[in-house]
C-alpha positions as CSV (number, residue, x, y, z in Angstrom):
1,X,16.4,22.9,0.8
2,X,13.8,22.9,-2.3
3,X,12.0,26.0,-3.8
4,X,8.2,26.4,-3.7
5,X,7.9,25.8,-7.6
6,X,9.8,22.6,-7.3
7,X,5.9,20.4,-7.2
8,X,6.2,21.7,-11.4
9,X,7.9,18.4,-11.3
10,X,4.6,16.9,-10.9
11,X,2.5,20.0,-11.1
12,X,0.5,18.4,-14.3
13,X,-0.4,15.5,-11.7
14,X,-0.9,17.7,-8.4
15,X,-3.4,19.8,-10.7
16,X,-5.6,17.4,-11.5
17,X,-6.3,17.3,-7.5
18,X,-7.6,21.2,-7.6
19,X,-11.0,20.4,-7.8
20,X,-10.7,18.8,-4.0
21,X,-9.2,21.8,-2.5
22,X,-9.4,25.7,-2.8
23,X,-6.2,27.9,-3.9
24,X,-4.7,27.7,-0.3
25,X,-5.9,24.0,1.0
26,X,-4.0,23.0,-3.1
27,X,-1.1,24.8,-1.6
28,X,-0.8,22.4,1.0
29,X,-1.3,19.5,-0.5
30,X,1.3,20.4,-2.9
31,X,3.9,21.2,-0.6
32,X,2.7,18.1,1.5
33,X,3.5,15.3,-1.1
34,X,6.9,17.2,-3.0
35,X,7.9,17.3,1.1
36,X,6.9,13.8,1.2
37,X,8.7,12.2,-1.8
38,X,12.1,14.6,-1.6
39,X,12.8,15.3,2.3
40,X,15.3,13.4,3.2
41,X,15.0,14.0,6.6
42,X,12.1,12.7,8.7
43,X,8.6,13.1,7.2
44,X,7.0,15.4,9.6
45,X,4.9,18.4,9.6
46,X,7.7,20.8,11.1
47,X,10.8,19.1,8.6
48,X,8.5,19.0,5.3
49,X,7.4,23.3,6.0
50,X,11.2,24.1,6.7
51,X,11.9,22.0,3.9
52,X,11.1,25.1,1.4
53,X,12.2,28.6,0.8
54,X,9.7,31.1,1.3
55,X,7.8,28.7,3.2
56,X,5.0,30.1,5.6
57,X,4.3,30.0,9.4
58,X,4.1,25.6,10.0
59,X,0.5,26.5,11.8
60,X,-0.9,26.7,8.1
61,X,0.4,23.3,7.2
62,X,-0.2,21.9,11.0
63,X,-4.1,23.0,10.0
64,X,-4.1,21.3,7.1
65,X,-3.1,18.0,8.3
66,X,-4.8,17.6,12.0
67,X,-8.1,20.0,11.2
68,X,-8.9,18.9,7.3
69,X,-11.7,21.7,5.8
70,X,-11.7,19.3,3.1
71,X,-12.6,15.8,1.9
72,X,-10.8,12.9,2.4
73,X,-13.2,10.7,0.5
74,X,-12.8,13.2,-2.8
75,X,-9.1,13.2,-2.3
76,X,-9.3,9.2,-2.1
77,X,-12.0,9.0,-5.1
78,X,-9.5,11.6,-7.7
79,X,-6.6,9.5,-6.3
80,X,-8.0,6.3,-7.3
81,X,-10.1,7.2,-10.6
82,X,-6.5,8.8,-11.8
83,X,-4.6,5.5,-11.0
84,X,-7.4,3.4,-12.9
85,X,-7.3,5.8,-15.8
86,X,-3.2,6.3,-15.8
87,X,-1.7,2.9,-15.4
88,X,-2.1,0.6,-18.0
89,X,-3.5,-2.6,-17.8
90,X,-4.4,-4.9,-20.7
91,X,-8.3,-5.1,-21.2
92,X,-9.1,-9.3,-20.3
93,X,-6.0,-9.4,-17.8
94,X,-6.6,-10.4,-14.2
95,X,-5.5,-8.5,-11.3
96,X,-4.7,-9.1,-7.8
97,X,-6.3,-7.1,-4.9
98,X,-3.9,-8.1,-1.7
99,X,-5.6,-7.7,1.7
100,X,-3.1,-7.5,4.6
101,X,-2.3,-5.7,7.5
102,X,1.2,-3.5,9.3
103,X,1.7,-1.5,12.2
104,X,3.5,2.0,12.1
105,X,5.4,1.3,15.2
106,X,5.4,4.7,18.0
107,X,6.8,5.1,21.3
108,X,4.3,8.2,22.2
109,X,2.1,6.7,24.5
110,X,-0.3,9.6,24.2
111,X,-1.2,9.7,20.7
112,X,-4.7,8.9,19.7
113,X,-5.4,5.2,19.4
114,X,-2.1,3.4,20.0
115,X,-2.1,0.5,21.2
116,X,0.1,-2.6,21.3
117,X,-0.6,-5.2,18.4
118,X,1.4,-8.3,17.6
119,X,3.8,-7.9,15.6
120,X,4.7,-11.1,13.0
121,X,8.5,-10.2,12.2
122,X,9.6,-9.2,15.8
123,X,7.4,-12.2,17.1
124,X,6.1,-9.8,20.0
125,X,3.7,-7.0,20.5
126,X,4.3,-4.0,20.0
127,X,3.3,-0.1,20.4
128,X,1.9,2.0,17.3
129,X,-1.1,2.0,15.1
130,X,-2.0,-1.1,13.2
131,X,-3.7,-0.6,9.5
132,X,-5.5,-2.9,7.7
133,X,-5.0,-2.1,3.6
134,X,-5.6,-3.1,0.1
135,X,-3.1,-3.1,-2.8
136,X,-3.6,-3.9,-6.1
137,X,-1.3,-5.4,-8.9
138,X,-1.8,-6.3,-12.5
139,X,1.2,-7.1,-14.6
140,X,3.7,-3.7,-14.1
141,X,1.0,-1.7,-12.5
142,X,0.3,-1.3,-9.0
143,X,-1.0,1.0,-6.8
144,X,-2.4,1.3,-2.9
145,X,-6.2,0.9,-3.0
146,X,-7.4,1.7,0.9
147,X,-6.5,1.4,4.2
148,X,-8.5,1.3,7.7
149,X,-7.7,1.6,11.4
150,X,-8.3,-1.0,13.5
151,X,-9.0,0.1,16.9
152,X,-8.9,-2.5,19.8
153,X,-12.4,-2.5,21.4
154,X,-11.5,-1.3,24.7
155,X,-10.1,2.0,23.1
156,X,-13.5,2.1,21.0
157,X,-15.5,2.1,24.1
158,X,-13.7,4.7,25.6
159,X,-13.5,6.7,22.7
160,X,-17.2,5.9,21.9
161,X,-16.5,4.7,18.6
162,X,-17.8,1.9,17.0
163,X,-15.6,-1.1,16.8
164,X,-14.7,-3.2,14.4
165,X,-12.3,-6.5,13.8
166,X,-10.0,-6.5,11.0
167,X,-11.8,-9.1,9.3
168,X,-14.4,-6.3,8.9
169,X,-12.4,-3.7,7.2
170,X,-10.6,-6.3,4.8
171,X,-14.8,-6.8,4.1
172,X,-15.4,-3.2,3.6
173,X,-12.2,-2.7,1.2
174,X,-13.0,-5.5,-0.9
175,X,-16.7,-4.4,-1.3
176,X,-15.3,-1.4,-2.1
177,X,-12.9,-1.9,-4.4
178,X,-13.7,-1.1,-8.5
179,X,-11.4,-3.1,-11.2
180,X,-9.9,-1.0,-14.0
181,X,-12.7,-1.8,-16.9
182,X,-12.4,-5.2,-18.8
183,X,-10.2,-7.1,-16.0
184,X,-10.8,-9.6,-13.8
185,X,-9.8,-9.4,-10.2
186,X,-8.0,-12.0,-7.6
187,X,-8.3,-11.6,-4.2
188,X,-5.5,-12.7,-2.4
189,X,-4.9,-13.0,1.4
190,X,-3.3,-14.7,4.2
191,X,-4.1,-17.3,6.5
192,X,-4.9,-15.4,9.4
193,X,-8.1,-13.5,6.9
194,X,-9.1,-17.0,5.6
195,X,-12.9,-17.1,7.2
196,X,-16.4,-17.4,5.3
197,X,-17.5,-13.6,5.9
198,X,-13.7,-12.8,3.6
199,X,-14.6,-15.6,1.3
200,X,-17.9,-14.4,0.5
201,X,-17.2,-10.8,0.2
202,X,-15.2,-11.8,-3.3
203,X,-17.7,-14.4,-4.2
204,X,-20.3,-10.9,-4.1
205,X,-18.2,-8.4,-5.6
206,X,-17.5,-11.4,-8.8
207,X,-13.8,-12.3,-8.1
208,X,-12.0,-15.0,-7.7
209,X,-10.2,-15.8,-4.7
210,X,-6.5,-17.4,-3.3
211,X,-4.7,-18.0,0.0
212,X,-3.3,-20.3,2.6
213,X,-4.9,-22.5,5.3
214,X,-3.8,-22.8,8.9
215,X,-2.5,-26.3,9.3
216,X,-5.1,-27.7,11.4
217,X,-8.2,-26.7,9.0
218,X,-10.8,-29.2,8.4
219,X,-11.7,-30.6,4.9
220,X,-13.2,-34.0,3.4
221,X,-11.3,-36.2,0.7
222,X,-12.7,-39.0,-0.8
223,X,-15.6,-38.9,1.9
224,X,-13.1,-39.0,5.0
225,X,-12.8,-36.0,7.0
226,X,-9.6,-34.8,8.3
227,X,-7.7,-31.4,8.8
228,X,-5.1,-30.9,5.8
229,X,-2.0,-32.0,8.3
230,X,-3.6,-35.5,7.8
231,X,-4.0,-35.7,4.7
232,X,0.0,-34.1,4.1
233,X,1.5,-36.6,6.5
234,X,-0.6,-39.3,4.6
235,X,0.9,-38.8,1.6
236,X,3.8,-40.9,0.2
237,X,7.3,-38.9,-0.5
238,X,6.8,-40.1,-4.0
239,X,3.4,-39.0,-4.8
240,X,4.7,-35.0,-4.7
241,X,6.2,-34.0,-7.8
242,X,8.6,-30.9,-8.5
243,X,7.4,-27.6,-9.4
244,X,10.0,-24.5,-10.1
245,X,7.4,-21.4,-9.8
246,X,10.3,-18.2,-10.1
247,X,13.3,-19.2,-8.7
248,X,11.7,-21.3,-5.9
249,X,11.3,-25.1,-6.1
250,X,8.5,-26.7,-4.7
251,X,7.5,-30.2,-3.9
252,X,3.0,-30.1,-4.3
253,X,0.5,-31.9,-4.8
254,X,-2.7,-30.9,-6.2
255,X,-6.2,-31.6,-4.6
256,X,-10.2,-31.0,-5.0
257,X,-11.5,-31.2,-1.7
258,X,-14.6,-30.0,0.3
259,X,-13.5,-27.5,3.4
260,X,-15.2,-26.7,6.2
261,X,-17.1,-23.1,6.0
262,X,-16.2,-23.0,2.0
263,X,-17.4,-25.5,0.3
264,X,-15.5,-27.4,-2.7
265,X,-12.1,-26.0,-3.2
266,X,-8.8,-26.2,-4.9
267,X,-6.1,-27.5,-2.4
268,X,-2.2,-27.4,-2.7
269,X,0.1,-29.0,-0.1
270,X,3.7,-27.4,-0.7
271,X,6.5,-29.3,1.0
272,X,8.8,-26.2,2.3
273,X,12.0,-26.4,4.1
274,X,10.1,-24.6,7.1
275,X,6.9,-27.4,6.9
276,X,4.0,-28.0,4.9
277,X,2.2,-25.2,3.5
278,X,-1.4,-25.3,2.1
279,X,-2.5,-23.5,-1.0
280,X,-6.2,-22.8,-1.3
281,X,-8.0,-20.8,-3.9
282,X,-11.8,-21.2,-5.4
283,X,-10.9,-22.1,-9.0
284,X,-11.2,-25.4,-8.6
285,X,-9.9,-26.0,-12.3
286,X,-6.9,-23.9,-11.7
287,X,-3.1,-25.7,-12.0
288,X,-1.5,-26.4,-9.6
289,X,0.9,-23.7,-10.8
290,X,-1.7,-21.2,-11.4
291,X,-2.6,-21.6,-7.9
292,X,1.3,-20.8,-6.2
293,X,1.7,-18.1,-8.5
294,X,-1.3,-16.2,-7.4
295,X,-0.4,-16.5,-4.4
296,X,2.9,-15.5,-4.5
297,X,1.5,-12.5,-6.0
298,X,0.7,-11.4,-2.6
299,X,4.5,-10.7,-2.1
300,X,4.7,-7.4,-3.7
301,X,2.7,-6.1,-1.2
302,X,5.7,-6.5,1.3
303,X,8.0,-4.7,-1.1
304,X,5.0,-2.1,-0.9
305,X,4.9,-1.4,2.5
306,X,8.8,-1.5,2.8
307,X,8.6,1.6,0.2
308,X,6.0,3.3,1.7
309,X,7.7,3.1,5.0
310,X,11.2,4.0,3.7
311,X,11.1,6.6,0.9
312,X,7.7,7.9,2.2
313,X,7.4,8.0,5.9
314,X,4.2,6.4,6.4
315,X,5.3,6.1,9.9
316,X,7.0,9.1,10.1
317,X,4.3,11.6,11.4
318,X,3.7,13.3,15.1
319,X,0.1,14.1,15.2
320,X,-1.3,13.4,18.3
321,X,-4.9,13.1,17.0
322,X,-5.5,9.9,15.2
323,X,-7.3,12.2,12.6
324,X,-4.4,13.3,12.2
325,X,-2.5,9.9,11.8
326,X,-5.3,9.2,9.5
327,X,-4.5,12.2,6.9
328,X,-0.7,11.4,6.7
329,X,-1.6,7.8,5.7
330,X,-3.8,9.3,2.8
331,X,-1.3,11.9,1.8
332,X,1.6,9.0,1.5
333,X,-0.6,6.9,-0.5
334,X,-1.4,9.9,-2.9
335,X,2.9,10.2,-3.2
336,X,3.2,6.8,-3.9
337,X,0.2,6.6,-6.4
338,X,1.5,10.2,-8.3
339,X,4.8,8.4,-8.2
340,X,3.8,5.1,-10.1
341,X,1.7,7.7,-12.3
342,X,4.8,9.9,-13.2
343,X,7.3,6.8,-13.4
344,X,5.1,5.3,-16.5
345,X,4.8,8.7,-18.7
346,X,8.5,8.9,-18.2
347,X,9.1,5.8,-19.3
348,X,6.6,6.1,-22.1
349,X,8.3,8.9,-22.7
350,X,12.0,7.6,-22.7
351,X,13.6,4.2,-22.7
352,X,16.7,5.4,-21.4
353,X,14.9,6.3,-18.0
354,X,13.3,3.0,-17.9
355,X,16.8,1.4,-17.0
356,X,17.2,4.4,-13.9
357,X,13.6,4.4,-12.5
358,X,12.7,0.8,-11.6
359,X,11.2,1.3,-8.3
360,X,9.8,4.1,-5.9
361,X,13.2,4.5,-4.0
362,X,14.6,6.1,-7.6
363,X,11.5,7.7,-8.0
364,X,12.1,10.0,-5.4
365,X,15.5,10.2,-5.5
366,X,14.6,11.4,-9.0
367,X,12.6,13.7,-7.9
368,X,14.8,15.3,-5.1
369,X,17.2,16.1,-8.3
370,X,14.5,17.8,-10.3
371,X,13.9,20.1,-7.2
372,X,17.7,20.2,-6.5
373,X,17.8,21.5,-10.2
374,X,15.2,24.3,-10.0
375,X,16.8,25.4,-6.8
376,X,20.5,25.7,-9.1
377,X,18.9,27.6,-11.7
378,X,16.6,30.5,-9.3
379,X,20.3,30.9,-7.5
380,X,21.8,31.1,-11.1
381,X,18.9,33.5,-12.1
382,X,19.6,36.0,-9.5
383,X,23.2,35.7,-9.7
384,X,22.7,37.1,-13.1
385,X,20.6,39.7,-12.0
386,X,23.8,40.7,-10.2
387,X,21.7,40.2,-6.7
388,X,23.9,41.1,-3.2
389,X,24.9,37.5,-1.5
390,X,22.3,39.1,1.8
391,X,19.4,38.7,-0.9
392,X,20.1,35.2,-2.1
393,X,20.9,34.2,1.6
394,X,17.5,35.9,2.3
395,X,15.8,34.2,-1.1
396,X,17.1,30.9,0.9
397,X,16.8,31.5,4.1
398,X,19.8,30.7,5.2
């Protein structure tokens, strides 16, 4: 149970959002991402209303999910010019922007476009939405960037909506993306979005580019053309040397080769317990070193979604309109961003905290005692007042 002035927690943060909403819509919203970040139950609409005394009729906050009267694109813009402006980043650093995909698995077969997508770590398809996003990382600072809907293209003709593959919305979100002032920018990206439209989106928007190549892609070395299998299996045992990146070893060797649909490139081969892997980036005059460990940068981006998924329900909702759907995603990605936000003026603020609030999962856990707190001290209040138990059992609802 958490009190309606509980969001002062964050209400310096959730304020800077007023200009996107009027009194009631900023009512909402508020509610929305404390419910969010401190329900411990699951995420929904109906849970996150009854999660608050005083709270009003769930229609008001069902409205203000699945028929939006305001704009998403403002809510995304504030979000993002606040993360840009809040999280520090040291002018002439490089930053990553990760392109990758998940699925919010659902068993409702009814909700708006569901489908079954393949599924990587269960190694079969499965039901639920599948989302194409963007995060971005530069030294401590991180934050979500975008996400987009893929759609299969029989559901888009049905729906009469227009389709698009996934390698187009990783296009769209890169071309979209702004850097913080004064930094560079990596783009970063698996296999599977290794293709000439991807590779030329960063080469337009200025940045520099990193990711791995299926094992049977074609390149040119020393005027012989092969696919980089070849060239790995061609190699002596000796001729790789050792390379501890982390707490990882690797056995690479370093290449400057000329790949089909790229042009010249920077190539790695990494000889991994599970096979070889192949490091590619555009810096040709990167390391060999330089190259793994922007790569391995990607990884946070799976600690992301685990976070967002866990502490924040990104998968948690029950709209059956995929507008719907599509304003929960948002919402979480505001929590998380606020989140990050809060965490470094605390810490600024305090070093003591800095040992307690090391990731999102203490984030909201620190939240949840803030609210817990308020809810102590308006019991305490009335107490004091010398208020009948009927009217603190009414105060509560309980």
């Amino acid at each position: 149970m958490l009190v309606p002035q509980s969001t002062e927690v964050m209400k310096h943060l959730l304020d800077k959002f007023k200009p996107v909403f009027n009194k009631p819509q900023h009512r909402n919203f508020s509610t929305y991402i404390t419910g969010l970040i401190a329900c411990e139950v699951k995420k929904n609409i109906k849970n996150i209303n009854e999660a608050f005394t005083e709270h009003r009729d769930q229609s008001t906050l069902n409205r203000f999910i699945t028929e939006p009267s305001w704009s998403l694109q403002r809510l995304d813009e504030t979000r993002l010019r606040l993360a840009r402006e809040g999280l520090p980043v040291k002018r002439g650093s490089t930053g990553t922007l990760i392109i990758d995909d998940t699925i919010t698995k659902k068993t409702g077969k009814h909700m708006e476009y569901t489908g079954y997508h393949y599924d990587h770590s269960e190694g079969k398809a499965v039901m639920g939405h599948s989302l194409v996003t963007s995060h971005y990382v530069n030294g401590a600072s991180e934050y979500p960037v975008g996400l987009r809907l893929y759609v299969k293209k029989e559901d888009c003709l049905e729906k009469r909506r227009r389709f698009k593959t996934k390698i187009q919305l990783a296009v769209e979100q890169i071309k979209a993306f702004r850097a913080p002032p004064g930094t560079g920018t990596v783009a970063a990206f698996d296999s599977w979005y290794f293709c000439r439209r991807v590779v030329e989106a960063a080469r337009s928007m200025g940045f520099d580019w990193v990711t791995q190549a299926k094992s049977n892609r074609v390149i040119k070395w020393r005027g012989v053309r092969m696919n980089v299998t070849e060239l790995a299996e061609s190699l002596p045992a000796g001729s790789y040397r050792s390379l501890i990146v982390g707490d990882d070893l690797y056995l690479v060797r370093g290449f400057r080769v000329w790949m089909n649909g790229v042009g010249r490139v920077r190539l790695v081969v990494s000889r991994e317990e599970d096979g070889f892997h192949f490091y590619v980036s555009n810096r040709v005059d990167w390391s060999v070193r330089r190259v793994i460990e922007a790569y391995r940068r990607r990884q946070s981006v799976e600690v992301y979604i685990r976070d967002v998924k866990q502490n924040l329900g990104l998968g948690e909702y029950q709209a059956r309109r995929g507008r719907g759907a599509i304003i929960h995603w948002h919402l979480v990605y505001t929590a998380y961003t606020l989140l990050a936000l809060l965490r470094c003026s605390l810490v600024s603020a305090s070093c003591r905290l800095r040992g307690f609030l090391r990731n999102i999962g203490e984030m909201c856990r620190w939240v949840k005692r803030q609210c817990l707190r308020r809810l102590v001290d308006v019991v305490m209040a009335m107490t004091r007042c010398h208020a009948k138990p009927e009217t603190v059992y009414k105060k509560l609802q309980i």
